[in-house]
DSSP file (Angstrom, degrees, kcal/mol; ACC not computed):
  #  RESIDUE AA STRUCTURE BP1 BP2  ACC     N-H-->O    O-->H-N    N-H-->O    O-->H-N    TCO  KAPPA ALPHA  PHI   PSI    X-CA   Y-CA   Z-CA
    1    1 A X              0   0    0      0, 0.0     0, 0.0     0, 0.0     0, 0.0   0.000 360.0 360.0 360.0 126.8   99.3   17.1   91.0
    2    2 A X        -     0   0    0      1,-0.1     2,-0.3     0, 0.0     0, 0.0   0.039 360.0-154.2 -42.8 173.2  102.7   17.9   89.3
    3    3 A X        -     0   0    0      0, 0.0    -1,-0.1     0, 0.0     0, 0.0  -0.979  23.9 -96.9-151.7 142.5  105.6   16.6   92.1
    4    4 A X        -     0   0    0     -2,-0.3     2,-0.7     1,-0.1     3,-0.0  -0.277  24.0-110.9 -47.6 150.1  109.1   18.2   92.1
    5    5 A X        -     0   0    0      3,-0.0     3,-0.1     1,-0.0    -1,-0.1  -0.884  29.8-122.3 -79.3 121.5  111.9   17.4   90.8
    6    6 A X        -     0   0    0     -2,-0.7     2,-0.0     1,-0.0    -1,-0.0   0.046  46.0 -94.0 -54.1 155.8  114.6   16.3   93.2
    7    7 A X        -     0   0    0      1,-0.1     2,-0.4    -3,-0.0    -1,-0.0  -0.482  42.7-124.2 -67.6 147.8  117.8   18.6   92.7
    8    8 A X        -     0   0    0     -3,-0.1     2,-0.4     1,-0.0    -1,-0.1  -0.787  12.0-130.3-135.0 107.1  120.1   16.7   90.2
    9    9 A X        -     0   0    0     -2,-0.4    -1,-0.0     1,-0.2    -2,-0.0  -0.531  17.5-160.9 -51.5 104.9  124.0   16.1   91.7
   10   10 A X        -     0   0    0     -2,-0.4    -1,-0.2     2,-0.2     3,-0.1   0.968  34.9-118.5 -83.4 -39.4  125.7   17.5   88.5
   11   11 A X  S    S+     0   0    0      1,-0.5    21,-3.0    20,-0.1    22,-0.4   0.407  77.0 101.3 151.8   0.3  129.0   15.4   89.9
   12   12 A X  E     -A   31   0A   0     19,-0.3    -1,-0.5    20,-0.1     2,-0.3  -0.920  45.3-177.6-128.2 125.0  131.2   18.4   90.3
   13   13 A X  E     -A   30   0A   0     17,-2.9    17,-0.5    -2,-0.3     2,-0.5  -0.966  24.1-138.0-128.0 164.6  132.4   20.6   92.8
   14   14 A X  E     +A   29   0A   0     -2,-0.3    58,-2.5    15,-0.2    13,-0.3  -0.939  20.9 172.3-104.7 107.3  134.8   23.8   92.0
   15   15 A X  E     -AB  28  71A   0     13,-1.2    13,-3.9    -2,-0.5     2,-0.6  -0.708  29.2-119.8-136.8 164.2  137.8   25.2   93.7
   16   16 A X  E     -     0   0A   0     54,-1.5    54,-0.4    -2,-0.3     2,-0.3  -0.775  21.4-145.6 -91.4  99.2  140.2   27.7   93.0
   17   17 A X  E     -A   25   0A   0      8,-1.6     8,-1.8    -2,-0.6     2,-0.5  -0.493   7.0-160.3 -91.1 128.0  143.5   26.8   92.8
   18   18 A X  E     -A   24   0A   0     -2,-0.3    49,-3.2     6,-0.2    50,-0.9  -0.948  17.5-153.1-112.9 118.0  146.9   29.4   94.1
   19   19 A X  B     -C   66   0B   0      4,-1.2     3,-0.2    -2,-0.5    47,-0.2  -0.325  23.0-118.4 -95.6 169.3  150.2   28.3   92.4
   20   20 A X  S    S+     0   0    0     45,-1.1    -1,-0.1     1,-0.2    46,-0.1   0.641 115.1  68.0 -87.5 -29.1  153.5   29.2   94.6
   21   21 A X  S    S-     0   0    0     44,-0.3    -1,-0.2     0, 0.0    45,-0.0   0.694 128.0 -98.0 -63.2 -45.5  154.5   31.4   91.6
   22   22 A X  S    S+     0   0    0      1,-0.2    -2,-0.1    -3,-0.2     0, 0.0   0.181  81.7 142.5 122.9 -14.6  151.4   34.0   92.4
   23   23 A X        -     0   0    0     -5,-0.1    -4,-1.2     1,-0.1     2,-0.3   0.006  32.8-162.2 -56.8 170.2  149.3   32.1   89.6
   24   24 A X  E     -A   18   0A   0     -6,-0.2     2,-0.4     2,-0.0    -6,-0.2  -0.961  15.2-176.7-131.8 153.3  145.4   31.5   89.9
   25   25 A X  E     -A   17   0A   0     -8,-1.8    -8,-1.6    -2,-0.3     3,-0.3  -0.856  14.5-158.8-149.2 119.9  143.0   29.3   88.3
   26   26 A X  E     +     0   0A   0     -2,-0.4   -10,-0.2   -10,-0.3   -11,-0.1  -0.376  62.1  19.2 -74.4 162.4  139.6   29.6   89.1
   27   27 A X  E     +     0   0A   0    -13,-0.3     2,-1.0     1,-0.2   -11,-0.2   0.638  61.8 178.3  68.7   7.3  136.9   27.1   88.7
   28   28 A X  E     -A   15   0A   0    -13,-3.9   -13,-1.2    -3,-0.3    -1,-0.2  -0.409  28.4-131.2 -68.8 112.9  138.8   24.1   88.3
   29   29 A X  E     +A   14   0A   0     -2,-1.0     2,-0.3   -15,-0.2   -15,-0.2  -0.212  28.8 179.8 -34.2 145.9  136.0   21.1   87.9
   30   30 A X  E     -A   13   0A   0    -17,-0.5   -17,-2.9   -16,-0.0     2,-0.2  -0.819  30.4-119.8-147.7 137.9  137.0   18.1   90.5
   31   31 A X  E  >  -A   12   0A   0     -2,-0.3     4,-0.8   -19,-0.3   -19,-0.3  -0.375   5.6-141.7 -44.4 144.0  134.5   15.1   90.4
   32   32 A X  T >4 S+     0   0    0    -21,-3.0     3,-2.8    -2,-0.2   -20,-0.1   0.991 104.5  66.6 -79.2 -47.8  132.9   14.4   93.4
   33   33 A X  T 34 S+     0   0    0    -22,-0.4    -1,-0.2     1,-0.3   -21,-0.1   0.616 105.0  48.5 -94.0 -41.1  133.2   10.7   92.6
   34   34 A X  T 34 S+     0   0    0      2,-0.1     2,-0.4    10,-0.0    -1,-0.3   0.669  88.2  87.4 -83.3 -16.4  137.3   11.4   93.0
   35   35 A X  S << S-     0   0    0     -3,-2.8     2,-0.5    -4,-0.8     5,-0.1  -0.551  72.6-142.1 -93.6 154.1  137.4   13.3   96.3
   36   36 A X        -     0   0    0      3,-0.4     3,-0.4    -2,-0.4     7,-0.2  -0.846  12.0-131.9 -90.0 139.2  137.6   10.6   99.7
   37   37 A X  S    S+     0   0    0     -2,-0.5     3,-0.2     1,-0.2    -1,-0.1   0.694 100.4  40.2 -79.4  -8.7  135.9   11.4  102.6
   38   38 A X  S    S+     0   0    0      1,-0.2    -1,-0.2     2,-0.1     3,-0.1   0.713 125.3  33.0-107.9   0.7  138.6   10.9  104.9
   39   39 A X  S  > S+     0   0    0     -3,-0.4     4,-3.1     1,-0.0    -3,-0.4  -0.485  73.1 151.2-133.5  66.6  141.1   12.2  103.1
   40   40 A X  H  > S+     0   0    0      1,-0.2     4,-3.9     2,-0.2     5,-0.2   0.909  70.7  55.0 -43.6 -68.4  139.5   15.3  101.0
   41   41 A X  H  > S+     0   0    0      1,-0.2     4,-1.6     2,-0.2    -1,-0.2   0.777 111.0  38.9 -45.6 -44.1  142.3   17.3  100.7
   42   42 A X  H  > S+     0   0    0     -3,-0.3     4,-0.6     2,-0.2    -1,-0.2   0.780 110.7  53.1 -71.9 -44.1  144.5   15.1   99.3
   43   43 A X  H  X S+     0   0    0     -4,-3.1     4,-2.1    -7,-0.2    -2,-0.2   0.811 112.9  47.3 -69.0 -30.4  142.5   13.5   97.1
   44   44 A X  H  X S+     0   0    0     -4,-3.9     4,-1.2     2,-0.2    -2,-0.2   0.958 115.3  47.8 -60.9 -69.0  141.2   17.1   95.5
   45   45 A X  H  X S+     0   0    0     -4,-1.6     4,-1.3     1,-0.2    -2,-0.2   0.608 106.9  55.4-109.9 -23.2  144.7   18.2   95.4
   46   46 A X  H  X S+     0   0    0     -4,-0.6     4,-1.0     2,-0.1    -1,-0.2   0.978 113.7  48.6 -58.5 -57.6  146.0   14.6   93.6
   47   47 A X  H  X S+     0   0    0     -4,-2.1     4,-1.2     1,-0.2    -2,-0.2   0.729 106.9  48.0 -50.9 -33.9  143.4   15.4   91.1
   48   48 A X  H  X S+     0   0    0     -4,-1.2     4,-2.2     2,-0.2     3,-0.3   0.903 107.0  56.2 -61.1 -61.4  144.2   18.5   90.4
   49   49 A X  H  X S+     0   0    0     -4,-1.3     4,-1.6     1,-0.3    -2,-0.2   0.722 102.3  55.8 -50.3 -21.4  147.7   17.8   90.0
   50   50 A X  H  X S+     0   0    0     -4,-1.0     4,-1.5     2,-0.2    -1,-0.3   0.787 105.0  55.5 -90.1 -36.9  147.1   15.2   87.4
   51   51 A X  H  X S+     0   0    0     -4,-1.2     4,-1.6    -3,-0.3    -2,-0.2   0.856 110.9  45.2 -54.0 -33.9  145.1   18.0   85.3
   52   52 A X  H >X S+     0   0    0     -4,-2.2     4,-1.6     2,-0.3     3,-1.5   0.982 107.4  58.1 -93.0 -81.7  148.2   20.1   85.5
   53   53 A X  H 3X S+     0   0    0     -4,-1.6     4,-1.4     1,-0.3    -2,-0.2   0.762 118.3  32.9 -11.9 -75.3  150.5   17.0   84.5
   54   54 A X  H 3< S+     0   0    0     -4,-1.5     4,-0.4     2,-0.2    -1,-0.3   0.771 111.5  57.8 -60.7 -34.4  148.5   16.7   81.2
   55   55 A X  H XX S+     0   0    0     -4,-1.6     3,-3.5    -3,-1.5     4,-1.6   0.947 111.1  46.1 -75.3 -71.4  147.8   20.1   80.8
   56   56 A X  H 3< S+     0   0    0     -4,-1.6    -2,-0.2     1,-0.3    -3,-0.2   0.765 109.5  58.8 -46.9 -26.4  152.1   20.5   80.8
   57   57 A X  T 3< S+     0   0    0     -4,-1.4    -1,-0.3    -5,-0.4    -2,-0.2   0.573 111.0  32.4 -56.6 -21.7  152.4   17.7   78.6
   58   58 A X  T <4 S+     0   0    0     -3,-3.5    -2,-0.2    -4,-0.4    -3,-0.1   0.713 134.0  31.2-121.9 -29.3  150.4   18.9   75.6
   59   59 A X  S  < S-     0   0    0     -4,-1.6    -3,-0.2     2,-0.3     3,-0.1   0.872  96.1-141.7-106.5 -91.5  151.4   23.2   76.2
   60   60 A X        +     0   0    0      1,-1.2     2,-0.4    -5,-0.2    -4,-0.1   0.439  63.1 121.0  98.2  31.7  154.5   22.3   77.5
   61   61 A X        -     0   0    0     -6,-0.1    -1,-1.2     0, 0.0    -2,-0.3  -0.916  56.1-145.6-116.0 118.6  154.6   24.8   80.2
   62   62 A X        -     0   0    0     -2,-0.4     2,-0.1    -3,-0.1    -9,-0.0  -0.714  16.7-109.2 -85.2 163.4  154.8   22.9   83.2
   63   63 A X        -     0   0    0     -2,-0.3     2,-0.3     1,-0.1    -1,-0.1  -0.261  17.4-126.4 -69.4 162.9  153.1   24.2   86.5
   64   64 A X        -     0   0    0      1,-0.2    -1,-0.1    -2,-0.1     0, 0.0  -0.679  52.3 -70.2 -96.1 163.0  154.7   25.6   89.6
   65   65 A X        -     0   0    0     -2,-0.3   -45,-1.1     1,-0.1     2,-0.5   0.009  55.3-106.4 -41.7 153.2  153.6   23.7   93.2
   66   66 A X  B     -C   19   0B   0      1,-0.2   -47,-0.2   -47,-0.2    -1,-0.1  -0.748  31.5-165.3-105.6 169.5  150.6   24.3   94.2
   67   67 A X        -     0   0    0    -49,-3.2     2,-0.4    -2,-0.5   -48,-0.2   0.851  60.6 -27.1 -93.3 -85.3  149.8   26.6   97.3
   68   68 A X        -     0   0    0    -50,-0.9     2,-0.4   -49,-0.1    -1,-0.2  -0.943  54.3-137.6-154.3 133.2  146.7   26.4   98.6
   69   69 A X        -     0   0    0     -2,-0.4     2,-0.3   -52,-0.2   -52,-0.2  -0.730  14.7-170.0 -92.7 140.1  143.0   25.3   97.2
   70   70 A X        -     0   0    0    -54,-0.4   -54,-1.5    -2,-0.4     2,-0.4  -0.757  27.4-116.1-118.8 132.5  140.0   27.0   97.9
   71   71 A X  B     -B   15   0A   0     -2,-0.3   -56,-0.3   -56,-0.2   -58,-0.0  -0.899  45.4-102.9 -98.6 141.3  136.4   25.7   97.1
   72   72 A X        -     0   0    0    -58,-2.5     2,-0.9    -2,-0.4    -1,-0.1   0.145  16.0-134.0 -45.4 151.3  134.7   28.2   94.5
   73   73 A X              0   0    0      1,-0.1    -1,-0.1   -58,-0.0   -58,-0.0  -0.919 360.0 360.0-116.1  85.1  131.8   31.0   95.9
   74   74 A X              0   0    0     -2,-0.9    -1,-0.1   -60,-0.1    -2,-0.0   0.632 360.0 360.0-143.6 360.0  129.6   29.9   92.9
């Protein structure tokens, strides 16, 4: 008899990001691997900020602060 396969952790979870400015970005990937479990928020919101760092380095558009993160309805 076939057996399931258990559901497969792709690594990733997705939040929605609100810039201070009015901006959005949806969908931003965060490893799971990055976030801490006792400090979630922070650690999601470090990462993020280092995307935006690199991303402003290479466009040269920096970001504004960020407001407040949201995890994705997907």
């Amino acid at each position: 008899m076939a057996r399931k396969k258990p559901p497969v952790d792709n690594g990733f979870i997705l939040f929605d990001i609100l810039y201070q400015d009015g901006a959005r970005t949806s969908n931003r990937k965060v490893p799971t691997a990055e976030i801490d479990s006792y400090d979630s928020e922070g650690s999601i919101r470090a990462f993020i900020e280092g995307q935006d760092r690199k991303i402003a380095e290479m466009s040269g558009n920096p970001r504004g602060p960020i407001k407040s993160i949201t995890r994705s309805d997907v």
